[in-house]
CHARMM-style PDB file with segment names, atoms N, HN, CA, C and O in Angstrom:
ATOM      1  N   UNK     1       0.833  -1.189   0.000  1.00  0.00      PROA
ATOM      2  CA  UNK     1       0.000   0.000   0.000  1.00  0.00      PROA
ATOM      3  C   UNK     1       0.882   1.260   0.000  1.00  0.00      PROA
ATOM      4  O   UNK     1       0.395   2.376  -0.181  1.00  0.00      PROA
ATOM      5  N   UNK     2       2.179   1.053   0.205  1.00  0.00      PROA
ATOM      6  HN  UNK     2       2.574   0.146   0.352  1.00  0.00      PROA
ATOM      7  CA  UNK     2       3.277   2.327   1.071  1.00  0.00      PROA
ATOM      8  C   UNK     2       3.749   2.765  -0.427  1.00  0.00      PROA
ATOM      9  O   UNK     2       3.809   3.952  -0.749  1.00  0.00      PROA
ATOM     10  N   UNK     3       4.040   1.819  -1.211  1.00  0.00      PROA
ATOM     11  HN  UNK     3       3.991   0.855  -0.949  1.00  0.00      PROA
ATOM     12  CA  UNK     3       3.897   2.473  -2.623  1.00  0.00      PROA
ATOM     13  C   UNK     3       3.214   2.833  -3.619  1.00  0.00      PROA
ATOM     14  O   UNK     3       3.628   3.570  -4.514  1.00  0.00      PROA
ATOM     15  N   UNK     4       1.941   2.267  -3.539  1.00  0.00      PROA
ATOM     16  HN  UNK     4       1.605   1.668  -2.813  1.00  0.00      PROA
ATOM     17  CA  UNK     4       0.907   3.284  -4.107  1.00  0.00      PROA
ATOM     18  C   UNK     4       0.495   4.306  -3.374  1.00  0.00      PROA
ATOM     19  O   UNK     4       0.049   4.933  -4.335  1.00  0.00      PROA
ATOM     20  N   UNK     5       0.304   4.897  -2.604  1.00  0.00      PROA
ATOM     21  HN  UNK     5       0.666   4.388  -1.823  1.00  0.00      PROA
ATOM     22  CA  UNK     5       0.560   5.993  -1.978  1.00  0.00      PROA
ATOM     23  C   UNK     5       1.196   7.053  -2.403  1.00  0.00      PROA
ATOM     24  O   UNK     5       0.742   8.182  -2.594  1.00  0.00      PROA
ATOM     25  N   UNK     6       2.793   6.461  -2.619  1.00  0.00      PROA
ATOM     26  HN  UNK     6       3.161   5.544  -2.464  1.00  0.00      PROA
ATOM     27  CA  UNK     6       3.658   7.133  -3.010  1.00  0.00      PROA
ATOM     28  C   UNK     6       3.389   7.884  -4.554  1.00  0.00      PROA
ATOM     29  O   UNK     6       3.720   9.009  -4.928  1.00  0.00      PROA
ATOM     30  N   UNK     7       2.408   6.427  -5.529  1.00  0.00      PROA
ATOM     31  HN  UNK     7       2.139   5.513  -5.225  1.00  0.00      PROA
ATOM     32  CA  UNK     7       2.993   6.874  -6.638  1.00  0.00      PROA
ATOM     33  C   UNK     7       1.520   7.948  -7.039  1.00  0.00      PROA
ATOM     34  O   UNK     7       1.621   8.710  -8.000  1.00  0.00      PROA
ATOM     35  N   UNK     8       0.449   7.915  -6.368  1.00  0.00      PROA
ATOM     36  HN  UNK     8       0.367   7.295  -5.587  1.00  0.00      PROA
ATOM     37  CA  UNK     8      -0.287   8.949  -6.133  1.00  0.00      PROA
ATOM     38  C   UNK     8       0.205  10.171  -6.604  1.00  0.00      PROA
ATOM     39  O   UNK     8       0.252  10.839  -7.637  1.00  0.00      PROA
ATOM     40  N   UNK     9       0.753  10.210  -4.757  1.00  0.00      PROA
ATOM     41  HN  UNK     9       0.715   9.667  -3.918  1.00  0.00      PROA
ATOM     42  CA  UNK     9       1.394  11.269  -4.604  1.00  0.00      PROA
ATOM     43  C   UNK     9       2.301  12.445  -5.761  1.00  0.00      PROA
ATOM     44  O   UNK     9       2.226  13.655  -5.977  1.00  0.00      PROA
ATOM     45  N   UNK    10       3.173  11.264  -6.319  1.00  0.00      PROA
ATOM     46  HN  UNK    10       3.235  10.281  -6.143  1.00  0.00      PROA
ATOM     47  CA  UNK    10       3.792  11.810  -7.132  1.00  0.00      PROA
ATOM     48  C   UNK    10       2.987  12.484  -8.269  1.00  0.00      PROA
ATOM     49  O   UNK    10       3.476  13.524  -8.711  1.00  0.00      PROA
ATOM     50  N   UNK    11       1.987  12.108  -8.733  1.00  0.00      PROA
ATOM     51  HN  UNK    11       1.590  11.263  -8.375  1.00  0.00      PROA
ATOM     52  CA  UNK    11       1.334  11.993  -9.649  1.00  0.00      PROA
ATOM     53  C   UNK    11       0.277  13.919  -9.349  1.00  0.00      PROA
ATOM     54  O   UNK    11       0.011  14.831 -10.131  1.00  0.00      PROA
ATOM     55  N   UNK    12       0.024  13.723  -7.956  1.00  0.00      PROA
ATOM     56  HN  UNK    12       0.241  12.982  -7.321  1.00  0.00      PROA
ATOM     57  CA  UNK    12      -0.412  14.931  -7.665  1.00  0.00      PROA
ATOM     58  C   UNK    12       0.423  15.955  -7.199  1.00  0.00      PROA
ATOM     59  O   UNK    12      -0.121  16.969  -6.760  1.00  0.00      PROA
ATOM     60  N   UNK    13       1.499  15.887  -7.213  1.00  0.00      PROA
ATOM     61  HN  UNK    13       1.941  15.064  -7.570  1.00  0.00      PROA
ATOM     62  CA  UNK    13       2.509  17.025  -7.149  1.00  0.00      PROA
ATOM     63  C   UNK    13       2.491  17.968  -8.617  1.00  0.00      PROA
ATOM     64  O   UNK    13       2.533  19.196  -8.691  1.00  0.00      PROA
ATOM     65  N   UNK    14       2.444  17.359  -9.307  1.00  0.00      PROA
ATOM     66  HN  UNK    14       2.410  16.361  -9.247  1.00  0.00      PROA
ATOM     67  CA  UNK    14       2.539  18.172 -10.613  1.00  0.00      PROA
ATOM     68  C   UNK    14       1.390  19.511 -10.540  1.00  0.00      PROA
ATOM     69  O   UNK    14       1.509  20.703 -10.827  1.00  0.00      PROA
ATOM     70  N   UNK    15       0.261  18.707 -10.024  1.00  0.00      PROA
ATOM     71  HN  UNK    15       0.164  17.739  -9.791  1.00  0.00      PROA
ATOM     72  CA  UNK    15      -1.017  19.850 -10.121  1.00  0.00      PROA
ATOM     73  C   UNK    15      -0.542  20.818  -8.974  1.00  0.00      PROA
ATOM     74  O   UNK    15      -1.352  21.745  -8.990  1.00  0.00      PROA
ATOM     75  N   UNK    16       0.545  21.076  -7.823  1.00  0.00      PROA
ATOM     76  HN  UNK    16       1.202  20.322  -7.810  1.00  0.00      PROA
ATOM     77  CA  UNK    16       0.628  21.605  -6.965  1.00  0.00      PROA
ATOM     78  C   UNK    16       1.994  22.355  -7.414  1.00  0.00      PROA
ATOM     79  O   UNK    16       2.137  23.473  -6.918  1.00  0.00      PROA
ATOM     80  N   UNK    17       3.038  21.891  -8.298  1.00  0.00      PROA
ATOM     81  HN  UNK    17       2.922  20.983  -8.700  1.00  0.00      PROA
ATOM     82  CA  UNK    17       3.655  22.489  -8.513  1.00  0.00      PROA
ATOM     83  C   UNK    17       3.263  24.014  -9.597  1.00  0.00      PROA
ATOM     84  O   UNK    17       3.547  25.196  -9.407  1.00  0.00      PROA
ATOM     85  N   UNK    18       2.587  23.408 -10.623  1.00  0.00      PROA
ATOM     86  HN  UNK    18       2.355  22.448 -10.777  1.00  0.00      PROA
ATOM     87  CA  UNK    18       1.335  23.846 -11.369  1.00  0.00      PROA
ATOM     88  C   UNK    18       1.035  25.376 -10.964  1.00  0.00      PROA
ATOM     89  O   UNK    18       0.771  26.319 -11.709  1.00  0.00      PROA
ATOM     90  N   UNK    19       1.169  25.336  -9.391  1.00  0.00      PROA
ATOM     91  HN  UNK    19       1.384  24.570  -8.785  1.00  0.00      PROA
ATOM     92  CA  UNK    19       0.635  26.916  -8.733  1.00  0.00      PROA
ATOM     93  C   UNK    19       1.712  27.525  -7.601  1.00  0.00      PROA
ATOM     94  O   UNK    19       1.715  28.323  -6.664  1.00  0.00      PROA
ATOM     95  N   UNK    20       2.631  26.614  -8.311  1.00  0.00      PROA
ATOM     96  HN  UNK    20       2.629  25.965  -9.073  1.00  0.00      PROA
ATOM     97  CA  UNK    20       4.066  27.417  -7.337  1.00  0.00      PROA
ATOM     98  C   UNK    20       3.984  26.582  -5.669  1.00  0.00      PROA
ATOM     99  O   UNK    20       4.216  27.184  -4.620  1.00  0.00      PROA
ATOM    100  N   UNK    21       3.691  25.436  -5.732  1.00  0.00      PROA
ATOM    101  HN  UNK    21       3.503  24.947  -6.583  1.00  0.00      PROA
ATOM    102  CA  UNK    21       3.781  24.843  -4.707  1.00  0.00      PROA
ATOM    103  C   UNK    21       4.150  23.159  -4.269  1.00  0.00      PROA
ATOM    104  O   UNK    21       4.815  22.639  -5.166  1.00  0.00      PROA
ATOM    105  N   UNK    22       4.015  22.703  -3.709  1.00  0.00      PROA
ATOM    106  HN  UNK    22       3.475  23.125  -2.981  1.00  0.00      PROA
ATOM    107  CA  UNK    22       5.153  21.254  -3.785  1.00  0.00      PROA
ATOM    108  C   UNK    22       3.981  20.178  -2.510  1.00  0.00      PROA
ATOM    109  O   UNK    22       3.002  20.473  -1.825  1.00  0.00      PROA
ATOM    110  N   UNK    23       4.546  19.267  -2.669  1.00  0.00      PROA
ATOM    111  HN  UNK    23       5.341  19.027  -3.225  1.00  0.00      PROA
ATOM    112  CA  UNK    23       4.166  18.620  -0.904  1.00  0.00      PROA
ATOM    113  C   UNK    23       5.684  17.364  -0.755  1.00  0.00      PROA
ATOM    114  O   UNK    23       6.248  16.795  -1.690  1.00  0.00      PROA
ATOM    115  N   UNK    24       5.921  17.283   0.378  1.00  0.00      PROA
ATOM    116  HN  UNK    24       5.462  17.746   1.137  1.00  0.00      PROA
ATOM    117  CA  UNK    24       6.961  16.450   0.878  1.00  0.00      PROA
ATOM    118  C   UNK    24       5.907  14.978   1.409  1.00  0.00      PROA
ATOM    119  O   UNK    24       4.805  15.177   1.919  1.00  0.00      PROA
ATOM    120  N   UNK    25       6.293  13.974   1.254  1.00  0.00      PROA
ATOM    121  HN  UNK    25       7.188  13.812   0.839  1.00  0.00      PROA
ATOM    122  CA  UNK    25       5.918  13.171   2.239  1.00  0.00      PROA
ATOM    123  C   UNK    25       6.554  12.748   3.236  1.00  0.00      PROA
ATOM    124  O   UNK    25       7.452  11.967   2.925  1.00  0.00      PROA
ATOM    125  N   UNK    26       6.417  13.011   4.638  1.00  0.00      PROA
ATOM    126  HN  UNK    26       5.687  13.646   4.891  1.00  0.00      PROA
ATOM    127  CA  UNK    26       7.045  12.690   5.975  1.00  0.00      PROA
ATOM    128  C   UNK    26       6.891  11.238   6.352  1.00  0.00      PROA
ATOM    129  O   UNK    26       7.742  10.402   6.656  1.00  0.00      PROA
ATOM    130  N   UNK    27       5.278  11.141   6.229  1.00  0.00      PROA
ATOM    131  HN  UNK    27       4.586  11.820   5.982  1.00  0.00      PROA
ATOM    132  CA  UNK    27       5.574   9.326   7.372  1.00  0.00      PROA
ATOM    133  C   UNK    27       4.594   8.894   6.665  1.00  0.00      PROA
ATOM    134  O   UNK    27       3.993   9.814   6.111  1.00  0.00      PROA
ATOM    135  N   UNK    28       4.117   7.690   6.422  1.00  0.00      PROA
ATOM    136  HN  UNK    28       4.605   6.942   6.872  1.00  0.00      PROA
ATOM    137  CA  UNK    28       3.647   6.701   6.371  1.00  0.00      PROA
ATOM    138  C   UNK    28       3.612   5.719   7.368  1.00  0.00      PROA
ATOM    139  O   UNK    28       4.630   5.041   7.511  1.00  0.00      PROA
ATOM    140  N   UNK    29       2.310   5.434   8.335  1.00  0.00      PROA
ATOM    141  HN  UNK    29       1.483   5.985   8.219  1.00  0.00      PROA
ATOM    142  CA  UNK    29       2.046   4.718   9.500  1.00  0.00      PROA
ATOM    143  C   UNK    29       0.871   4.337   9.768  1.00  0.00      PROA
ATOM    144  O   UNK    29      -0.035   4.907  10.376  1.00  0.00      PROA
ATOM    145  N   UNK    30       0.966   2.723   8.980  1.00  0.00      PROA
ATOM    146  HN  UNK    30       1.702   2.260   8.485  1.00  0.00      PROA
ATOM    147  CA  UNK    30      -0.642   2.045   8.722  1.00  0.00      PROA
ATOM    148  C   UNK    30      -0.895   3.161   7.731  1.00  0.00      PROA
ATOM    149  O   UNK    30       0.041   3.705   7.144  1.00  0.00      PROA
ATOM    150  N   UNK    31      -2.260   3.528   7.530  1.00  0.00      PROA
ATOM    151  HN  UNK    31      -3.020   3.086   8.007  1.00  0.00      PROA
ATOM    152  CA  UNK    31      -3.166   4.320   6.541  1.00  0.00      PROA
ATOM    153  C   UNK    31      -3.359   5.971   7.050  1.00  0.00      PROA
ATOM    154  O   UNK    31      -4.212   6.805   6.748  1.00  0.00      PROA
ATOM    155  N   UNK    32      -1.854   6.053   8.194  1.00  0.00      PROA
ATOM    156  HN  UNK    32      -1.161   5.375   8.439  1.00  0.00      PROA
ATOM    157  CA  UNK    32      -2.161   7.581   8.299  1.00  0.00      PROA
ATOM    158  C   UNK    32      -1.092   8.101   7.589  1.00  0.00      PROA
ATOM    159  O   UNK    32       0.034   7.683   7.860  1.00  0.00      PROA
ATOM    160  N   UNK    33      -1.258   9.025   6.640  1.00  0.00      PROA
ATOM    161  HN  UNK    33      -2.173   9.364   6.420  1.00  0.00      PROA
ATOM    162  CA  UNK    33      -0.194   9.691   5.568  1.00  0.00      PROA
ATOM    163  C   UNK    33       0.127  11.010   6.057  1.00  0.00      PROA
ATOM    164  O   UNK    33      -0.895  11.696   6.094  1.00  0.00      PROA
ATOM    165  N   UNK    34       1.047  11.563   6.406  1.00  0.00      PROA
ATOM    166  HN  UNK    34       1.877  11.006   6.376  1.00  0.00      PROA
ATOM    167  CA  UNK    34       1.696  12.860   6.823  1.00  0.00      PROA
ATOM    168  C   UNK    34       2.409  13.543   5.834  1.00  0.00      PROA
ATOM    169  O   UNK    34       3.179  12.936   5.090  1.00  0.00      PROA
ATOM    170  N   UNK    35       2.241  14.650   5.760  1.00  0.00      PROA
ATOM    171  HN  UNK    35       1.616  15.143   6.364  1.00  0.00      PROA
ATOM    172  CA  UNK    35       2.576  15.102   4.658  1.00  0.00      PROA
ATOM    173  C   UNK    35       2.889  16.769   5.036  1.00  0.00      PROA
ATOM    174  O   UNK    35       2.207  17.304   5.909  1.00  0.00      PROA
ATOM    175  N   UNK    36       4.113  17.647   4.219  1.00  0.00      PROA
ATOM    176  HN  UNK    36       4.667  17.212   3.510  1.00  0.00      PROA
ATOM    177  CA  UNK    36       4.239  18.441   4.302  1.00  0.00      PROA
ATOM    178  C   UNK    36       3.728  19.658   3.125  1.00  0.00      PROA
ATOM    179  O   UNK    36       3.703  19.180   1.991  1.00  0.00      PROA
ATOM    180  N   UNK    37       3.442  20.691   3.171  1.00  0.00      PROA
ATOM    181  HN  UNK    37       3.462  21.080   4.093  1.00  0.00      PROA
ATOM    182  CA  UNK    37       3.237  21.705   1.868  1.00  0.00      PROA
ATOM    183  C   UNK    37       4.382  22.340   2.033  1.00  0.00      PROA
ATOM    184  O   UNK    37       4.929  22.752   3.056  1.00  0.00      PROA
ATOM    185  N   UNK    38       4.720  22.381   0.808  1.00  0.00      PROA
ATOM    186  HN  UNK    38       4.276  22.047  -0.023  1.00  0.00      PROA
ATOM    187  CA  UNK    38       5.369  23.412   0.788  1.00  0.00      PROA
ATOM    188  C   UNK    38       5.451  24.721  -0.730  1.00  0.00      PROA
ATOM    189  O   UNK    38       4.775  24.649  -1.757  1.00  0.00      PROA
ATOM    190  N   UNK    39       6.383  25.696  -0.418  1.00  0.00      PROA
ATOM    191  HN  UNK    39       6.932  25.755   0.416  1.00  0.00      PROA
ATOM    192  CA  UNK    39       6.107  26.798  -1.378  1.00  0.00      PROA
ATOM    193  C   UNK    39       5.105  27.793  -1.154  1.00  0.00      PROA
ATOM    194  O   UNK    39       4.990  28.527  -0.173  1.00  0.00      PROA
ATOM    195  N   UNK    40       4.301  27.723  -2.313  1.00  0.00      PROA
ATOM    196  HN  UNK    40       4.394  27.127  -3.110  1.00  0.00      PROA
ATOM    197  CA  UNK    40       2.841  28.663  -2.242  1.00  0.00      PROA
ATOM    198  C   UNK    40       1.597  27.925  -1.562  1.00  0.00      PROA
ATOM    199  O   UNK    40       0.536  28.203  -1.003  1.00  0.00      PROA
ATOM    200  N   UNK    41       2.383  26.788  -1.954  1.00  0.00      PROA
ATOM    201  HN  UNK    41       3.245  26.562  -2.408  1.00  0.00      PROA
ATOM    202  CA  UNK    41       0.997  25.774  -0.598  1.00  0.00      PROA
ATOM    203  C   UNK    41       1.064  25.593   0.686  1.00  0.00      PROA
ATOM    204  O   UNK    41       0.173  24.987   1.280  1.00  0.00      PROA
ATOM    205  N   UNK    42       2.482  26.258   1.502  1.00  0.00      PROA
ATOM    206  HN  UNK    42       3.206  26.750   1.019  1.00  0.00      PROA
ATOM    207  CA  UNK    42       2.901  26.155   2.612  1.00  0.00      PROA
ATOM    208  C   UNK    42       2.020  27.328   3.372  1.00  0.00      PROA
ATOM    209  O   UNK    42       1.493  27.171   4.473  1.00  0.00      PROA
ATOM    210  N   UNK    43       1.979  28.153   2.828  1.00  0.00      PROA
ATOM    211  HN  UNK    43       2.408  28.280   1.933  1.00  0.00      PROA
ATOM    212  CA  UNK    43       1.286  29.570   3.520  1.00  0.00      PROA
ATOM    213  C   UNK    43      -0.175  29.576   2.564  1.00  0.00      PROA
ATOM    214  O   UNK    43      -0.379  30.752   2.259  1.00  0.00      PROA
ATOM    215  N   UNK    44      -0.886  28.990   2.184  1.00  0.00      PROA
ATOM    216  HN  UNK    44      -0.721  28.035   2.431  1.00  0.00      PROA
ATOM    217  CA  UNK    44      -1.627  28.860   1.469  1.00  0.00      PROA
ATOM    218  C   UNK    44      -3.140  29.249   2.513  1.00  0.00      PROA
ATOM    219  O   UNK    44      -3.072  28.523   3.505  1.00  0.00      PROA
ATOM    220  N   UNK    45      -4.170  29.967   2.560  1.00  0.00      PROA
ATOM    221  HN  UNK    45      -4.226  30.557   1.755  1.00  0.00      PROA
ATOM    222  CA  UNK    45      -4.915  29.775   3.206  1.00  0.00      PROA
ATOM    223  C   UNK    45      -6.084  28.661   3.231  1.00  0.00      PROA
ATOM    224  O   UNK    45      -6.717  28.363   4.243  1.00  0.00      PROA
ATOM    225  N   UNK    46      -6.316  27.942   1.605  1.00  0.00      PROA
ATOM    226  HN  UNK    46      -5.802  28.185   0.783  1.00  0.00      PROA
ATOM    227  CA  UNK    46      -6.782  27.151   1.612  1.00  0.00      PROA
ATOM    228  C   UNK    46      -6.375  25.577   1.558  1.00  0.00      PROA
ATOM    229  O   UNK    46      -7.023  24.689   1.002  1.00  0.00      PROA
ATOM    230  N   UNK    47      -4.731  25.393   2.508  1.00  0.00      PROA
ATOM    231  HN  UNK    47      -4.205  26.114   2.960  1.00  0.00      PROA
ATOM    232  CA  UNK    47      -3.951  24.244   2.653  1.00  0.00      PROA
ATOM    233  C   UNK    47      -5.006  22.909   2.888  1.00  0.00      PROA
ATOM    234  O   UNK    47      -5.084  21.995   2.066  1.00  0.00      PROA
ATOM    235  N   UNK    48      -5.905  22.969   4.321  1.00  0.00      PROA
ATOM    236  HN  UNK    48      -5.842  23.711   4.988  1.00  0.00      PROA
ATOM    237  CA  UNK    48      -6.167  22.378   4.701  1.00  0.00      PROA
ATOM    238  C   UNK    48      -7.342  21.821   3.590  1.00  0.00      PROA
ATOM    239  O   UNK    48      -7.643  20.628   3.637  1.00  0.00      PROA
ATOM    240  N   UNK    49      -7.829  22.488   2.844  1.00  0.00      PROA
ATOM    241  HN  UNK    49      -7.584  23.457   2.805  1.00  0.00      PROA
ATOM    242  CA  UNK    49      -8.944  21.894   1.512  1.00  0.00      PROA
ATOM    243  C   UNK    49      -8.077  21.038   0.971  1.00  0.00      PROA
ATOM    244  O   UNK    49      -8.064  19.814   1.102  1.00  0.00      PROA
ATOM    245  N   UNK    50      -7.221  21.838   0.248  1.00  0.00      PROA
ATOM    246  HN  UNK    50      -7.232  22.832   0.142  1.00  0.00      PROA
ATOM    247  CA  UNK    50      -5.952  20.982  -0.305  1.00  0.00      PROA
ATOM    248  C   UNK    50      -5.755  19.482   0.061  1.00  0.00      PROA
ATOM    249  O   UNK    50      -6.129  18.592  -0.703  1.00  0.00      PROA
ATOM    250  N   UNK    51      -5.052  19.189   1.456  1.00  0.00      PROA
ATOM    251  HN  UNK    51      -4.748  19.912   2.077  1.00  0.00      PROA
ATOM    252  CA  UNK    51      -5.365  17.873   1.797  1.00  0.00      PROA
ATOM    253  C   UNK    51      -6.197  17.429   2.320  1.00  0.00      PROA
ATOM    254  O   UNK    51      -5.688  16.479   2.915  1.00  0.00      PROA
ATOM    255  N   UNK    52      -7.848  17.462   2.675  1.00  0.00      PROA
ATOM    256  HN  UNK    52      -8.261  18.234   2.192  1.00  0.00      PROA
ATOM    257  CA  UNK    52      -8.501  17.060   3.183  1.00  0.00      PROA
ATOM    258  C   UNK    52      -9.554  16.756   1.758  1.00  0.00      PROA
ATOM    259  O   UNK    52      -9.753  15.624   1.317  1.00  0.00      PROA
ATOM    260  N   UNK    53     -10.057  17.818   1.270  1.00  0.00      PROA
ATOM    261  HN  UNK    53      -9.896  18.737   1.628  1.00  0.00      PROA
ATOM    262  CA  UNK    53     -10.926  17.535  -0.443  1.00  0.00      PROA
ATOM    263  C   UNK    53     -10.035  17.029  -1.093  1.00  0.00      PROA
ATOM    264  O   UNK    53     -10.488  16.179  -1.860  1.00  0.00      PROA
ATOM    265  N   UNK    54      -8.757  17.174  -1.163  1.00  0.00      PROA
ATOM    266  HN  UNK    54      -8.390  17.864  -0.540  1.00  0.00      PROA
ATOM    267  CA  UNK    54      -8.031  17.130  -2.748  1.00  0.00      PROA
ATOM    268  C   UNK    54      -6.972  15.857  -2.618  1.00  0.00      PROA
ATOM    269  O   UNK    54      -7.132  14.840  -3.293  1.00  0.00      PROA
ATOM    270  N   UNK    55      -5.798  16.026  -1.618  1.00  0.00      PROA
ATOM    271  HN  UNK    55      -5.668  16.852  -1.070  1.00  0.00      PROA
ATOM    272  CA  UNK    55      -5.113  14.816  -1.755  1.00  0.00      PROA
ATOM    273  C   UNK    55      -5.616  13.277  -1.020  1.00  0.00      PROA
ATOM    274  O   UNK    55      -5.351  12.165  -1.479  1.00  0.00      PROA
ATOM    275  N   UNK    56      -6.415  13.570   0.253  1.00  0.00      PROA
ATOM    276  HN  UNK    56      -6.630  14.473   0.626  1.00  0.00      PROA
ATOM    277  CA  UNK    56      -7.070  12.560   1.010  1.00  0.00      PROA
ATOM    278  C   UNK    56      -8.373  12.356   0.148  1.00  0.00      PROA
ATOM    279  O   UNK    56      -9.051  11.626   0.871  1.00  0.00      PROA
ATOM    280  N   UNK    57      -8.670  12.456  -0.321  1.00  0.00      PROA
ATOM    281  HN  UNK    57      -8.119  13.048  -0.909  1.00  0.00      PROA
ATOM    282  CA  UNK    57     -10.182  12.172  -1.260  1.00  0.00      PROA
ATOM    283  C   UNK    57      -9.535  11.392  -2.356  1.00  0.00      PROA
ATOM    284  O   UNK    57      -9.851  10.215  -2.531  1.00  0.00      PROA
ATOM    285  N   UNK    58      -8.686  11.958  -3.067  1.00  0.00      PROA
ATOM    286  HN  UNK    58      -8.430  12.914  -2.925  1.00  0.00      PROA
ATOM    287  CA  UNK    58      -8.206  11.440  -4.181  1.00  0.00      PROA
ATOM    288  C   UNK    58      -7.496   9.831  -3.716  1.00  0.00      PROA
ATOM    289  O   UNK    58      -7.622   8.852  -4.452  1.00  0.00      PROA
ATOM    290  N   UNK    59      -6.815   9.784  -2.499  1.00  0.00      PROA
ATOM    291  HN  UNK    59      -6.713  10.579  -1.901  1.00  0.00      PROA
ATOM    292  CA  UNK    59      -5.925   8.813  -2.130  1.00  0.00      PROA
ATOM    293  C   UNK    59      -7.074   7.459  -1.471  1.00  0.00      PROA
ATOM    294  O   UNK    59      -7.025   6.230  -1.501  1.00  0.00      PROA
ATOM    295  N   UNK    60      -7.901   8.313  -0.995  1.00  0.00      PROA
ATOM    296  HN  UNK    60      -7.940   9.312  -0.971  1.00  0.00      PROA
ATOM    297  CA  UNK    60      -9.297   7.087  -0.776  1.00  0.00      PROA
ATOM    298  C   UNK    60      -9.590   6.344  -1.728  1.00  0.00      PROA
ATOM    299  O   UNK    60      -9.755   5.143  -1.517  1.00  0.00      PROA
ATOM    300  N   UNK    61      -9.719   6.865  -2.964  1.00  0.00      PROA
ATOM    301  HN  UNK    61      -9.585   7.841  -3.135  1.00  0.00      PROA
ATOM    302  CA  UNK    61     -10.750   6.587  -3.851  1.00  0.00      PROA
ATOM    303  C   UNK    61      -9.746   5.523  -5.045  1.00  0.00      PROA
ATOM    304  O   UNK    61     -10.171   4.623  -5.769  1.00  0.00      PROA
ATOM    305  N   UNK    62      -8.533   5.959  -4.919  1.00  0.00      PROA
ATOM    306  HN  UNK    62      -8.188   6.690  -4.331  1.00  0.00      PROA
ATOM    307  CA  UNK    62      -7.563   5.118  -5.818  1.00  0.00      PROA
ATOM    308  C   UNK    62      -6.752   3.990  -4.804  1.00  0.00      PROA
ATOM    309  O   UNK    62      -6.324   2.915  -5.225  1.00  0.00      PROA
ATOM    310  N   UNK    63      -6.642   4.408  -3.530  1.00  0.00      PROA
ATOM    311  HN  UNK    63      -6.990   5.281  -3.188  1.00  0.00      PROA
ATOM    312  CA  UNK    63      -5.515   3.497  -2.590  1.00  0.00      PROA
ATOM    313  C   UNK    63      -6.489   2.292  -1.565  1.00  0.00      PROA
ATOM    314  O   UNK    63      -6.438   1.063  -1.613  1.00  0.00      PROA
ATOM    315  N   UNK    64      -7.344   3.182  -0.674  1.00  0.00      PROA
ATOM    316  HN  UNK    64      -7.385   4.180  -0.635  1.00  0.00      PROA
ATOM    317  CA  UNK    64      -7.497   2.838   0.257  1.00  0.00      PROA
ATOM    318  C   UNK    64      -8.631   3.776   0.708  1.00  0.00      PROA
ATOM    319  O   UNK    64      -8.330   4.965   0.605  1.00  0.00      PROA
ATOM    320  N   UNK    65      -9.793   3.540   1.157  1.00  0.00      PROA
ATOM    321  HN  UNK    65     -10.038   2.574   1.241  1.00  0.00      PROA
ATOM    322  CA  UNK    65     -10.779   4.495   1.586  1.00  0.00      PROA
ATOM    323  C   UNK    65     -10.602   4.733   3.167  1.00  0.00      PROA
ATOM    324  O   UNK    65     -11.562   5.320   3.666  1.00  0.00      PROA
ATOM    325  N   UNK    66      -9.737   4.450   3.905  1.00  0.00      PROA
ATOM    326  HN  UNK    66      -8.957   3.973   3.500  1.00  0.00      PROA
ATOM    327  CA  UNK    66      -9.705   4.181   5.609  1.00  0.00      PROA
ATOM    328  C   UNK    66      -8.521   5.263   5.523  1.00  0.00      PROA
ATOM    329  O   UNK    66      -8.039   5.717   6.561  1.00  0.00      PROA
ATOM    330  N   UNK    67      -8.102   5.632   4.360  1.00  0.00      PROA
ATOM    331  HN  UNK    67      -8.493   5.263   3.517  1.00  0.00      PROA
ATOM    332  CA  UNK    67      -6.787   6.714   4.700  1.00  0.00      PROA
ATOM    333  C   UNK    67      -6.680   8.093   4.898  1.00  0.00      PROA
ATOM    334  O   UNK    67      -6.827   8.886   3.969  1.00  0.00      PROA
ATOM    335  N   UNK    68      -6.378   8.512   6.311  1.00  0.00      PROA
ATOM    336  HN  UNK    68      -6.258   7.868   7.066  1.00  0.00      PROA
ATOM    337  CA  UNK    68      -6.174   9.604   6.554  1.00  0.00      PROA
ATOM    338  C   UNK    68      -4.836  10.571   6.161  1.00  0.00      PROA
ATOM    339  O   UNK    68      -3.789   9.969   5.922  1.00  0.00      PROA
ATOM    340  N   UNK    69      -4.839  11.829   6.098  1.00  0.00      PROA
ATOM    341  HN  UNK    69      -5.689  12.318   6.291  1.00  0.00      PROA
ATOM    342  CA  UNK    69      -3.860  12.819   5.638  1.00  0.00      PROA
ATOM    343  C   UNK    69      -4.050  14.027   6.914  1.00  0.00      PROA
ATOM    344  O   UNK    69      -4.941  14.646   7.495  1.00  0.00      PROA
ATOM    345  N   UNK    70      -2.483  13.872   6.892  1.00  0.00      PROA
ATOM    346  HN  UNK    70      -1.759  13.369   6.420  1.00  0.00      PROA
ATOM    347  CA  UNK    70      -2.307  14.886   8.050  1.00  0.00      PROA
ATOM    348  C   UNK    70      -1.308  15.737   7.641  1.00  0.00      PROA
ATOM    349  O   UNK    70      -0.338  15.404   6.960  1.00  0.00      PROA
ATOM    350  N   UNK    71      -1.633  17.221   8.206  1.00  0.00      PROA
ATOM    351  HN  UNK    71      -2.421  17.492   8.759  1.00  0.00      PROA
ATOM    352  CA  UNK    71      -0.336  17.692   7.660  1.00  0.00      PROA
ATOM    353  C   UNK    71       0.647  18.038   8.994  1.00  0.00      PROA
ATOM    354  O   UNK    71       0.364  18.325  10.157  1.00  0.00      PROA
ATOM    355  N   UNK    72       1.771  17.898   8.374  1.00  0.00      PROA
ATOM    356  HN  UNK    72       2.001  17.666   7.429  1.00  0.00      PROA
ATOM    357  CA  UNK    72       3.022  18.618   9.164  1.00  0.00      PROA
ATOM    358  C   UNK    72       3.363  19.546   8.917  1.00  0.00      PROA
ATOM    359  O   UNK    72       2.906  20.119   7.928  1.00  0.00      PROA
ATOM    360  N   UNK    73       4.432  20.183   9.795  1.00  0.00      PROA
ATOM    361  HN  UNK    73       4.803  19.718  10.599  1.00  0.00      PROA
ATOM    362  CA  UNK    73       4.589  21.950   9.945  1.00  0.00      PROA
ATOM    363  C   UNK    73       5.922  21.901  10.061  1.00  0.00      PROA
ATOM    364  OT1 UNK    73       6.568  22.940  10.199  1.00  0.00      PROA
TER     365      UNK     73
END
């Protein structure tokens, strides 16, 4: 599962770089995904849409529906 995740991920960086912004991935532990913004998505006011509608929705629906996204600071 720790690499599809990953290759998600990768896959949705482009749309984030796209607007001057990035994400790091920190941890992977069981189905909780941690994750950093960074760039224009780091100070972003609508971060938390970002991973809660956009990368955790997306990662349900292709990985795993039990998976949470958290962000780090």
């Amino acid at each position: 599962m720790e690499e599809k995740i990953k290759k998600v991920l990768e896959e949705l960086r482009v749309h984030l770089q796209a607007d001057g912004g990035d994400l790091e991935l920190v941890s992977i532990t069981g189905k909780k995904v941690l994750l950093r913004l960074k760039g224009a998505c780091g100070c972003c006011p609508h971060a938390t849409m970002t991973l809660k509608d956009g990368i955790e929705r997306i990662l349900r629906e292709k990985v795993d529906p039990k998976i949470e996204v958290e962000r780090s600071e």
